[in-house]
Backbone bond lengths (Angstrom), bond angles and torsions (degrees), N, CA, C in turn:
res aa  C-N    CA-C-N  psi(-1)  N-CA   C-N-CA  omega(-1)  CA-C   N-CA-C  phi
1 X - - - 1.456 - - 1.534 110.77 -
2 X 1.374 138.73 -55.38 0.770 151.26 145.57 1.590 126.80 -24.22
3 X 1.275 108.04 -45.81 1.698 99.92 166.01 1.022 126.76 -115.37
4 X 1.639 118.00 -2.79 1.709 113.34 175.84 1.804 104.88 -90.31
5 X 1.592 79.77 167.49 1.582 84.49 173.77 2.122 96.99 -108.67
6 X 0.984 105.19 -17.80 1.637 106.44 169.85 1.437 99.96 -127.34
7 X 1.336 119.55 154.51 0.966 147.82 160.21 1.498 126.43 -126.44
8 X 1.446 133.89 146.20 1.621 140.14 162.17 1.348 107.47 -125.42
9 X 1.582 87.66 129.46 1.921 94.11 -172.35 1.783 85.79 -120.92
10 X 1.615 96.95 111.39 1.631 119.01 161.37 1.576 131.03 -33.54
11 X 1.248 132.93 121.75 1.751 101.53 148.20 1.344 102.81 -137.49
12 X 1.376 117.47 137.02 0.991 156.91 -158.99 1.664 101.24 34.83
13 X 1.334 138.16 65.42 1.568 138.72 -178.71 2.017 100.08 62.82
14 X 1.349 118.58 45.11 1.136 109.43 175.05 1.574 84.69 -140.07
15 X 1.616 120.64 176.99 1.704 121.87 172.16 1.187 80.28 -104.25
16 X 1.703 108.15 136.44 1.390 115.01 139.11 1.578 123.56 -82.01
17 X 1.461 112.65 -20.61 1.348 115.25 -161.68 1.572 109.34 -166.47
18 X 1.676 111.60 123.94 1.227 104.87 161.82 1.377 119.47 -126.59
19 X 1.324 115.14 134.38 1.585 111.30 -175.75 1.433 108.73 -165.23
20 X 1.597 126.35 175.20 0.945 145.71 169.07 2.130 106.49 -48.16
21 X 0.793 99.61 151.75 2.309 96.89 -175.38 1.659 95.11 -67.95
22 X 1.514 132.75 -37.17 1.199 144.27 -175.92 1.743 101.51 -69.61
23 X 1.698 126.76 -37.70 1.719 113.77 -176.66 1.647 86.26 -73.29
24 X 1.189 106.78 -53.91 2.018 105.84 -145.55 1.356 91.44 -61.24
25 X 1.615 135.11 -61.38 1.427 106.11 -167.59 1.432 121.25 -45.32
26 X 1.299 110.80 -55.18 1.770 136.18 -163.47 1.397 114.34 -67.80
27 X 1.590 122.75 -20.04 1.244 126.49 -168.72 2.127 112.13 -165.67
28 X 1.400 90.41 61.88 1.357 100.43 -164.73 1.625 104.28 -73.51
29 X 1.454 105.77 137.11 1.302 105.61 178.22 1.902 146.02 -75.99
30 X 1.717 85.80 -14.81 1.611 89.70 151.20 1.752 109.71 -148.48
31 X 1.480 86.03 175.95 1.716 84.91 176.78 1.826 114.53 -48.37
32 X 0.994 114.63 -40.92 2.167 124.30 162.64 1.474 93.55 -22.50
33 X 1.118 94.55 -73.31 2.082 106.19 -156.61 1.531 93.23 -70.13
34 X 1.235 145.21 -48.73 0.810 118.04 -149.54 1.658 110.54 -82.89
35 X 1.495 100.18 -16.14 1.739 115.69 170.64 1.582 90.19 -63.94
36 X 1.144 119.62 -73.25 1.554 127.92 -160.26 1.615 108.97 -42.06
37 X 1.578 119.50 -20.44 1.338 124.34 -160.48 1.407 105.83 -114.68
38 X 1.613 109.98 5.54 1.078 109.65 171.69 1.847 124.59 119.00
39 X 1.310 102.78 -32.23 1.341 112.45 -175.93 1.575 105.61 -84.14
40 X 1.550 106.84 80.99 1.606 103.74 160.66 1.078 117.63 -134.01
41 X 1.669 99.73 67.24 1.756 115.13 135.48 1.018 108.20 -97.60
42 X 1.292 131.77 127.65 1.490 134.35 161.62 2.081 121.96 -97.78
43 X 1.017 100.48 141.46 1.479 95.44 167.75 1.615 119.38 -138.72
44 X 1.335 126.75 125.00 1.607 101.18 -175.02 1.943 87.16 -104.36
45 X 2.117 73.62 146.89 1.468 116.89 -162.82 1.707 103.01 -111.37
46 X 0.915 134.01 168.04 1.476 152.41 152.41 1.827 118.94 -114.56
47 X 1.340 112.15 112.24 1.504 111.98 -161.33 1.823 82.26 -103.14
48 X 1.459 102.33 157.01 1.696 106.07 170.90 1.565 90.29 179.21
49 X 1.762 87.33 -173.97 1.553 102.41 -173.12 1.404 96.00 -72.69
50 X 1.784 96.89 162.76 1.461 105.14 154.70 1.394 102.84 -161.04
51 X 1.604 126.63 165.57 1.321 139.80 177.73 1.475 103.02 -2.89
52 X 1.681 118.20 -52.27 1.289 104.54 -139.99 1.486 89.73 -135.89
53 X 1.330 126.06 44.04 1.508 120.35 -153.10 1.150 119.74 120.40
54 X 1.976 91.69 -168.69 1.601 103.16 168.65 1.313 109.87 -74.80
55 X 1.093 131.80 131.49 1.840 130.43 136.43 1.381 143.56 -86.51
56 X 0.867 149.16 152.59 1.681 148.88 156.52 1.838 94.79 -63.73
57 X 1.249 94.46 104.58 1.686 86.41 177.92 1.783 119.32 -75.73
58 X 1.573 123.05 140.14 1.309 116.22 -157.91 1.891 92.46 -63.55
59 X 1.831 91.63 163.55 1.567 107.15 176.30 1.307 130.05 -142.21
60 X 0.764 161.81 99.22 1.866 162.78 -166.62 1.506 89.14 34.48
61 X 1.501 140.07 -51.00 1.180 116.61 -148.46 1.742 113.04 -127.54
62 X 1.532 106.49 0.04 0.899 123.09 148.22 1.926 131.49 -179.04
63 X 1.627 107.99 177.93 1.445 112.53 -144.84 1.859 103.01 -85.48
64 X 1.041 108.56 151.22 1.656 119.27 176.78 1.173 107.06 -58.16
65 X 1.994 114.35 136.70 1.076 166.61 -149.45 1.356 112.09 -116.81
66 X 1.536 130.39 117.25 1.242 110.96 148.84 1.319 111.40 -67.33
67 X 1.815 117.53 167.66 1.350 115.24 176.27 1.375 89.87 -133.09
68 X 1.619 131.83 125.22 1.227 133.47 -160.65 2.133 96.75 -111.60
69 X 1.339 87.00 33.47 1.903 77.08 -177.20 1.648 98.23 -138.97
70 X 1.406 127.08 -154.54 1.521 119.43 -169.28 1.422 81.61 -123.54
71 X 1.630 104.73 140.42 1.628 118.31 -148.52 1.792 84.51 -143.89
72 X 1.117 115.72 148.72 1.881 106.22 157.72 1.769 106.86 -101.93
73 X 1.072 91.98 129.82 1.542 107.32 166.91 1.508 134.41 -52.58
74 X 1.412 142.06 138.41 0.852 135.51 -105.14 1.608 161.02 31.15
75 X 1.089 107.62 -130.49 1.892 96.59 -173.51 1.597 93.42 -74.64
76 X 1.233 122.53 -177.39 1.481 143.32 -171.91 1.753 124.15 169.78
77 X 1.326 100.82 139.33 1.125 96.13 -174.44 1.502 94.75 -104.65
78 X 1.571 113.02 149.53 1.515 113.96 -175.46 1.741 92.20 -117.74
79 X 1.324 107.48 141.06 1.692 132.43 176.93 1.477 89.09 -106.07
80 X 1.855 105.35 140.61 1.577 99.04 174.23 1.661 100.91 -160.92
81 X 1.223 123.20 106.75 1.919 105.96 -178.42 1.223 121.98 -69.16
82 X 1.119 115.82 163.24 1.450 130.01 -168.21 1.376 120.87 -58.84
83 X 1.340 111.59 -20.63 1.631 126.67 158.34 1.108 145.70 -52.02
84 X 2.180 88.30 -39.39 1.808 87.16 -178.46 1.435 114.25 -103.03
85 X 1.669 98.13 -2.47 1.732 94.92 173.34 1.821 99.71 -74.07
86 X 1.712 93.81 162.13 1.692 120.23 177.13 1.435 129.70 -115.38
87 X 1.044 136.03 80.40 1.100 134.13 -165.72 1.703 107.27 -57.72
88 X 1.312 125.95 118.59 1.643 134.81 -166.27 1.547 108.12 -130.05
89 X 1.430 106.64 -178.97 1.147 104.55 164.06 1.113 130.41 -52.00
90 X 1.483 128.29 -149.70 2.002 123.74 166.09 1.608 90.38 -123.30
91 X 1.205 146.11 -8.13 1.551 134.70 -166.28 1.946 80.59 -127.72
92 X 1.268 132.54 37.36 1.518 133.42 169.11 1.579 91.79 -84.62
93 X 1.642 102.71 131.81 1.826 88.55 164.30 1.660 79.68 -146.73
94 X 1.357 121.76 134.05 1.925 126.64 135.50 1.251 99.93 -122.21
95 X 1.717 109.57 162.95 1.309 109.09 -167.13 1.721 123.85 -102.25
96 X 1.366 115.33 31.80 1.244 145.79 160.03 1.571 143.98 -94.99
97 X 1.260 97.09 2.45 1.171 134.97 -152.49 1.957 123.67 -139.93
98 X 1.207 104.11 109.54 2.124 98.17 179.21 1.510 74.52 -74.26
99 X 1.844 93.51 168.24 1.229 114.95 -174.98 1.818 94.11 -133.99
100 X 1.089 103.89 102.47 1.715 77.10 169.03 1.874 103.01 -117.62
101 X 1.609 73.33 153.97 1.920 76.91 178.25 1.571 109.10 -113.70
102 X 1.153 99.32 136.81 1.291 117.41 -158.34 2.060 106.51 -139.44
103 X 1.432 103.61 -156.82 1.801 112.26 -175.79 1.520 94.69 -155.07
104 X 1.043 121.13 153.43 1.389 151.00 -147.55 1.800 77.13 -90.50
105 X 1.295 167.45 102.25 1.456 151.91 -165.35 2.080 93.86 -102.23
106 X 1.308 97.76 -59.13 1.495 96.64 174.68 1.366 125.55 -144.05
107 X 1.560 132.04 135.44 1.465 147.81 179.34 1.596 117.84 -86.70
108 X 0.878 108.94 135.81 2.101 116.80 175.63 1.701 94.90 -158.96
109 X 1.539 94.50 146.27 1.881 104.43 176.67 1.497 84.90 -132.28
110 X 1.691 90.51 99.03 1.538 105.97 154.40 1.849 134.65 -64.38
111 X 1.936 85.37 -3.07 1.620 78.32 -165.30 1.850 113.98 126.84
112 X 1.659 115.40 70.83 1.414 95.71 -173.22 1.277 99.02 118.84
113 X 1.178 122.86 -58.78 1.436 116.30 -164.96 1.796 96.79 -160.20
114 X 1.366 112.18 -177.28 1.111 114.19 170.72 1.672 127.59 -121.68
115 X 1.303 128.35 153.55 1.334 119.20 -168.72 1.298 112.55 -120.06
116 X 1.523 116.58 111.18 1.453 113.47 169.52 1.421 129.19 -103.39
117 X 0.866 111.27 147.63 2.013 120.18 173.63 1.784 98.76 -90.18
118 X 1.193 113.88 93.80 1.511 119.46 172.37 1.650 105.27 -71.60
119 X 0.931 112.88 148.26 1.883 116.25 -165.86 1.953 81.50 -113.71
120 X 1.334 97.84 124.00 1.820 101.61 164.59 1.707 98.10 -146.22
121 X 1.303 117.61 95.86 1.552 137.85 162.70 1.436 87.82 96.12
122 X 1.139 130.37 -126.71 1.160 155.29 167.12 1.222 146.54 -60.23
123 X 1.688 92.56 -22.32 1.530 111.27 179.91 1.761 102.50 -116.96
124 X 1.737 105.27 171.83 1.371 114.30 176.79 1.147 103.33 -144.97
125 X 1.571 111.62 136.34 1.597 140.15 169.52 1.414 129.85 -88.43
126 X 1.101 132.31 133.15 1.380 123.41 -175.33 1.521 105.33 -98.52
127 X 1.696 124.67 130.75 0.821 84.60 174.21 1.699 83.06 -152.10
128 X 1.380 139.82 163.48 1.513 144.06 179.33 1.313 132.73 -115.39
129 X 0.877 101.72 132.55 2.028 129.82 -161.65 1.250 111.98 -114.33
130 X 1.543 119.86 148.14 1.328 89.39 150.57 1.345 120.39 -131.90
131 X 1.292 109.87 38.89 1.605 134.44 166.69 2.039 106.62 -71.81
132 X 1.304 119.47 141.50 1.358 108.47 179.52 1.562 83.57 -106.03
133 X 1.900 104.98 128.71 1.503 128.35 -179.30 1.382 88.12 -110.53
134 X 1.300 112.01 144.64 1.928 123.78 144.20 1.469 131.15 -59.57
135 X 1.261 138.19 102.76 1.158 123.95 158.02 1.722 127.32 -8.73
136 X 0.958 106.59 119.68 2.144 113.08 -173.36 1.344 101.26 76.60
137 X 1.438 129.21 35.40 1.574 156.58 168.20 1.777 87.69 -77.13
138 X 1.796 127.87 102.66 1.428 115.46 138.99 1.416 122.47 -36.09
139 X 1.251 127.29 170.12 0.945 132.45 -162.00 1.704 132.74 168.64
140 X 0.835 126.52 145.52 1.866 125.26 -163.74 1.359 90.22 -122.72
141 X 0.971 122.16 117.44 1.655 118.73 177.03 2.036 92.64 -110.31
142 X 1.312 108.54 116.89 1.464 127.61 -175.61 1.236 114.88 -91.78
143 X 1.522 129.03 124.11 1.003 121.07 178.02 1.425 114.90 -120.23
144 X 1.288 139.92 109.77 1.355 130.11 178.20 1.583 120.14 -61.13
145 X 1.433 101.41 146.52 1.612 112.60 -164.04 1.840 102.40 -49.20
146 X 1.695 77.14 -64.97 1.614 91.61 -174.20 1.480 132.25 -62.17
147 X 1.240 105.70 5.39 1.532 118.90 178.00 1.750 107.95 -98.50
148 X 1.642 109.86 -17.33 1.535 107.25 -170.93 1.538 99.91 -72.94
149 X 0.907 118.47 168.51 1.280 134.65 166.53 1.850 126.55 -132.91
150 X 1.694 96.86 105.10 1.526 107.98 -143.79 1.606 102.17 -87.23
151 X 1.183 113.81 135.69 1.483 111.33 175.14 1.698 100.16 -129.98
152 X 1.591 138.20 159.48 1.064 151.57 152.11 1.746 117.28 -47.43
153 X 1.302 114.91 100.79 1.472 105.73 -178.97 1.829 110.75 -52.67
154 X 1.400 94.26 116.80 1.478 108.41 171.84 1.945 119.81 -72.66
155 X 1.454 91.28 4.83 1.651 90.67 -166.81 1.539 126.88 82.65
156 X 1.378 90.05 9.79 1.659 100.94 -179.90 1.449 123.96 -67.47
157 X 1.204 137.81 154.72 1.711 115.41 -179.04 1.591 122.23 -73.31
158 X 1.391 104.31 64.43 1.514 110.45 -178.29 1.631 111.38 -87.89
159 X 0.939 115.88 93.82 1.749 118.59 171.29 1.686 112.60 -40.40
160 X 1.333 117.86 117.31 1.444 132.30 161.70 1.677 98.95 -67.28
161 X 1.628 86.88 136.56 1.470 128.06 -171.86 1.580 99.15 -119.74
């Protein structure tokens, strides 16, 4: 990544993807790459109309989203790294942004910052701060629209959030 100006990221002896190190991280072409590039948090989403557009329609754990970019309709699973989520309050709302509310579930300092697994229903997110939170810490774990990375639910066993 660092020294090419192209790159091809494989799966299984086939290309999934060729591009500049700046397309494949930022705009990976399947759920593969976008695991391979780092983004493995997953959440499945429901995309649909709303007032003003597409939205992320709200779900058990949190409220509907405009989505101001070209999204495919219906269910979706969203890829997202541990970077661009925000750990916030639980009453945090902008409207660019899912909000899920969640609890701090577990803490480790790898070095730099710290890494938590926020607990929201059933599932847990990784995501890094570099504020030191308490374990059973409420919490809004924020995810920006434009940072998800939207794929068509394939029917895979992705747990709705």
């Amino acid at each position: 990544m660092t020294m090419a100006d192209r790159i091809v990221v494989m799966d299984q002896g086939r290309i999934a993807q060729v591009g500049t190190p700046e397309e494949v991280y930022h705009a990976p072409a399947s759920p593969f790459v976008a695991t391979f590039m780092g983004a493995d948090n997953t959440i499945a989403l429901r995309i649909g109309e709303g007032p003003a557009g597409r939205q992320v329609e709200a779900g058990p754990h949190h409220a509907a989203v405009p989505i101001e970019r070209a999204a495919p309709a219906g269910p979706v699973t969203a890829y997202f790294r541990d970077d661009v989520a925000r750990i916030e309050r639980p009453d945090h709302q902008t409207s660019d942004e899912i909000m899920l509310k969640g609890m701090i579930a577990v803490r480790s300092y790898p070095g730099g910052h710290y890494r938590y697994a926020v607990a929201v229903g059933e599932r847990e997110f990784t995501v890094r701060d570099t504020r030191l939170l308490d374990v059973g810490t409420p919490v809004g774990l924020c995810l920006p629209t434009r940072a998800l990375h939207l794929f068509p639910d394939n029917g895979a066993s992705t747990r709705s959030n």
